[in-house]
C-alpha positions as CSV (number, residue, x, y, z in Angstrom):
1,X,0.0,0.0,0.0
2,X,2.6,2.3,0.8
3,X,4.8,1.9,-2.6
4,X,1.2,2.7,-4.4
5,X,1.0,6.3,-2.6
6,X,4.5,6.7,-3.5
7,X,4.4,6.5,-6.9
8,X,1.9,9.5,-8.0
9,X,4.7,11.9,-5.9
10,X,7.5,10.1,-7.8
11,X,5.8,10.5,-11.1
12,X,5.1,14.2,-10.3
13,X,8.7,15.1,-9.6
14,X,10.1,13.1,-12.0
15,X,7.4,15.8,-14.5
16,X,8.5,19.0,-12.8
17,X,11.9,18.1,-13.0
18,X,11.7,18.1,-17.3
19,X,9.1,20.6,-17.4
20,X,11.9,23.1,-15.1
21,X,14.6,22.0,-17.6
22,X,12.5,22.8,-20.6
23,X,12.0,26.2,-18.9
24,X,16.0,27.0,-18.2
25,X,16.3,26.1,-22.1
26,X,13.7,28.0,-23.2
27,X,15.1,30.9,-21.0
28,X,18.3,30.3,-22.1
29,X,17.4,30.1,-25.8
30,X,16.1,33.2,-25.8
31,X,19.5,34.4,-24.4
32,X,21.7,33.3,-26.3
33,X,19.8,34.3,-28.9
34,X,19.8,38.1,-28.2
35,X,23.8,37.8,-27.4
36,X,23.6,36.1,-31.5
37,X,22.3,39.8,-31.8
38,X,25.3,41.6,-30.1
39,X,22.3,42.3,-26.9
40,X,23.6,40.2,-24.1
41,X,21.6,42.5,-21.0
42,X,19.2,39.4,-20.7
43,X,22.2,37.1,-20.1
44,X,24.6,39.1,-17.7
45,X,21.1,39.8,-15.6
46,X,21.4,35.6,-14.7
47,X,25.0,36.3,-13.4
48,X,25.3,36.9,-9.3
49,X,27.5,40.1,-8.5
50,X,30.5,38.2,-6.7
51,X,30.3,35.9,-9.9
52,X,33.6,34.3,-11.6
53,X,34.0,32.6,-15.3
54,X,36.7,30.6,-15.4
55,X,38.6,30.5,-18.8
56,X,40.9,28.7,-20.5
57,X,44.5,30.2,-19.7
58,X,46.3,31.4,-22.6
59,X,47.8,34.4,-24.3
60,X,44.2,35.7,-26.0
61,X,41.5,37.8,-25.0
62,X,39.1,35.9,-23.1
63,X,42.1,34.0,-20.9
64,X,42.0,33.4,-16.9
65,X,39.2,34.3,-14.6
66,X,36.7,37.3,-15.0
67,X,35.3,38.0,-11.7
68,X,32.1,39.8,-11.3
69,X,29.0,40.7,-12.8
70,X,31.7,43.8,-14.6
71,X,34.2,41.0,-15.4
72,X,31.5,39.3,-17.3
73,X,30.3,42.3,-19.0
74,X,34.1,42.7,-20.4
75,X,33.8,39.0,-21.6
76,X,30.4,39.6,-23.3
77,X,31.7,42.7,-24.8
78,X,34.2,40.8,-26.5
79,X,32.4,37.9,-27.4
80,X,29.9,40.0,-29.3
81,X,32.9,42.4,-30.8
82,X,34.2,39.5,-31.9
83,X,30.7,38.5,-33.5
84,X,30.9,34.9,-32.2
85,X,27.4,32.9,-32.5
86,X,26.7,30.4,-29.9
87,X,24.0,27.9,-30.1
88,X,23.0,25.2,-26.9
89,X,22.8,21.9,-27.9
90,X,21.8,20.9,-24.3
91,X,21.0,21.3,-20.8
92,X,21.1,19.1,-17.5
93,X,20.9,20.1,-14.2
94,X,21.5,18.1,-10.9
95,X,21.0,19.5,-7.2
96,X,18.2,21.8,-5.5
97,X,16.7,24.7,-7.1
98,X,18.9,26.9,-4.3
99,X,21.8,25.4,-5.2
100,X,21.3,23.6,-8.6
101,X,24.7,22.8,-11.0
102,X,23.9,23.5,-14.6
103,X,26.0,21.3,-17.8
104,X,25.1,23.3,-21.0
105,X,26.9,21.6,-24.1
106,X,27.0,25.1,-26.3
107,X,28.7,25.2,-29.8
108,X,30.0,28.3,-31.1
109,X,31.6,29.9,-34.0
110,X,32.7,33.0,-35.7
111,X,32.9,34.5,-39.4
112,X,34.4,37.2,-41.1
113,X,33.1,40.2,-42.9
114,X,33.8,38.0,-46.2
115,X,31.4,35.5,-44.7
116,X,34.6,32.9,-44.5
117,X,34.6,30.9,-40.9
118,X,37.3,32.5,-38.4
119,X,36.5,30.1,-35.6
120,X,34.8,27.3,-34.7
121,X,34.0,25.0,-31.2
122,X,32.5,23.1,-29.6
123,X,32.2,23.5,-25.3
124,X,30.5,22.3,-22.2
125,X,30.4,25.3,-19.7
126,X,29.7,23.9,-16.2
127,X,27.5,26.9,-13.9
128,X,26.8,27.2,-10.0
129,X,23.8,28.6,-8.9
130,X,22.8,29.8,-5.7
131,X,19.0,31.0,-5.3
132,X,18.7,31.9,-9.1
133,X,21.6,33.6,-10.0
134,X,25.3,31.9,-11.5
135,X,28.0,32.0,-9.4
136,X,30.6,30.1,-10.8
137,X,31.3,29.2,-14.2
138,X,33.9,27.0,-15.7
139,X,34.1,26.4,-19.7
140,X,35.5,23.8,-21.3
141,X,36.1,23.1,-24.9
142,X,36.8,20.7,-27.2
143,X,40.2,22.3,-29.1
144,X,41.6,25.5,-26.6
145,X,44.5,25.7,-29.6
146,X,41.9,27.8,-31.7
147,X,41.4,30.4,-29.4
148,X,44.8,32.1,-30.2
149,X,44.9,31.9,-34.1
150,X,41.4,33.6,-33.9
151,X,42.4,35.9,-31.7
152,X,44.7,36.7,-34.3
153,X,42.9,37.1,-36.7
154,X,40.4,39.3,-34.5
155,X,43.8,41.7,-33.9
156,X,44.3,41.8,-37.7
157,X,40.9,42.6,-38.6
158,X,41.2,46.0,-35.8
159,X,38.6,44.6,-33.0
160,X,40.4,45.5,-29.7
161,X,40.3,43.4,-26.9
162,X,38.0,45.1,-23.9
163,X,40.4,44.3,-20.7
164,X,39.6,42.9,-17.6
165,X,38.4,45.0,-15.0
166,X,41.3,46.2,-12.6
């Protein structure tokens, strides 16, 4: 008897659980979208202010940590100076809604005013949450060894790098 009143509260959670995960990349979607669009106000409004993005270290533009909600707006600014377009492939979440741990497998790329491709990745970016907002965020991509070429190219075609905040 027991294991029958069980199961309409298992079924229930198990529902919530994909309808929340639809919402984050519904939400989400419509993010990254408007950053595709150069408008990435949406996007930094999910970051907490004592947030921190962990990046690949390297001698480019968007290398080391960028630590608060400003460090992320310097990130963003060069991401969409640099014109990249991101797309999320998928989502999955594990923990409690105050404290949940997002994997969001996100492919991006960039092209050139000729239209010829500059860039081109693949990336897992790994986010904290606590109560709502990121907190932590590490990326992780597939080749780190393009990152420098395109910032190259980037240089040669006169879009500055926005620094880190001091």
């Amino acid at each position: 008897m027991r294991l029958k009143s069980l199961v309409p509260g298992v079924i229930f959670a198990v529902v919530a659980r994909r309808f929340f995960i639809r919402l984050l990349v519904l939400k989400f979607g419509r993010d990254v979208k408007k950053l595709n669009a150069g408008d990435y106000s949406s996007l930094l409004a999910a970051y907490d202010d004592d947030f921190v993005l962990h990046f690949h270290a390297g001698d480019h533009r968007w290398a080391g940590d960028w630590v608060g909600k400003t460090g992320m707006d310097c990130f963003l600014q060069n991401f969409t100076a640099a014109r990249v377009q991101g797309e999320i492939r998928q989502i999955a979440v594990s923990g409690p809604p105050w404290a949940m741990t997002l994997w969001v497998r996100f492919d991006d790329h960039a092209d050139g005013p000729d239209g010829g491709r500059l860039y081109e990745n693949r990336t897992v970016l790994v986010l904290r949450t606590r109560w709502g907002k990121i907190v932590e965020q590490d990326d992780f991509y597939i080749d780190t060894g393009r990152f420098l070429p395109f910032d190259r190219k980037l240089a040669e075609l006169g879009v500055d790098p926005v620094p880190k905040p001091s």
